[in-house]
C-alpha positions, 0 to 999 in steps of 0.5 A: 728846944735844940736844933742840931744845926742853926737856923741860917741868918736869911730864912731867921730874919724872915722867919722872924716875922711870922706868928710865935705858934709858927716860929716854934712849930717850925723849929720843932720840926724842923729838929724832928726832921734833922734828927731823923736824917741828920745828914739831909741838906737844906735848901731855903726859899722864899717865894709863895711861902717861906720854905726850908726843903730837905735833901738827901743831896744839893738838888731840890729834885732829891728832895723827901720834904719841907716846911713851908710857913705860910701866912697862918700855917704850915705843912709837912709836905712830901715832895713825891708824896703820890708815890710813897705808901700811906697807910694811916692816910695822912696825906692830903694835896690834889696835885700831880706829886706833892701832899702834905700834912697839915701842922698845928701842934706837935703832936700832928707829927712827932708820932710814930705813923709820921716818922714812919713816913719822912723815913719811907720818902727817906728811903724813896729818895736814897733810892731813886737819886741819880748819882751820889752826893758830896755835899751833905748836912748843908744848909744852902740858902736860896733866898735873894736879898 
């Protein structure tokens, strides 16, 4: 499996502590993702989960999803997941803005019905960022230490 551009050094090292099923699901996703919009930043975190956002500029506010790895899991999650359309109803969260798909296999979400999704929040945030970005196909690295 091949990505389109490498894992960053610091999100690598944590991500190596994290269970084999993890690491790769996340990899594969995360080229889904780049595939899809190749031209997406990548923005890491390390907070409550390890987390690689993904951006149509260098804002976390023009984000359209990420991956967070958690302990025994991860999600697809979409940032203003309320505000897209979902008519497979694939979406699950309770909070204000963001909802997620549970991911545990591949096929949770190389299909047509999520591809259709990460390409409509795509499309909602091209829409509603407020200016123009220079800064694409990035990965910036957020992670301290």
């Amino acid at each position: 499996m091949s990505t389109l551009r490498p894992i960053h050094p610091d999100f690598e090292r944590l991500l190596g502590f994290k269970e084999k099923q993890l690491i790769g699901l996340f990899a594969d996703l995360r080229a889904f993702i780049l595939e899809l919009y190749p031209q997406s930043n990548e923005l890491l975190y390390h907070t409550h989960a390890l987390t690689a956002v993904f951006s149509i500029s260098d804002k976390l506010s023009d984000a359209f999803c990420m991956l967070p790895i958690y302990t025994n899991h991860m999600n697809l999650g979409f940032n203003k997941g309320t505000l897209l359309k979902d008519p497979h109803q694939l979406l699950t969260g309770t909070g204000n803005l963001i909802r997620h798909i549970d991911v545990k296999e591949p096929k949770d979400y190389r299909n047509s019905k999520v591809q259709g999704l990460i390409q409509e929040a795509i499309d909602f945030a091209i829409k509603d960022m407020d200016k123009p970005t220079k800064v694409m196909a990035q990965t910036i690295s957020k992670i301290k230490g």
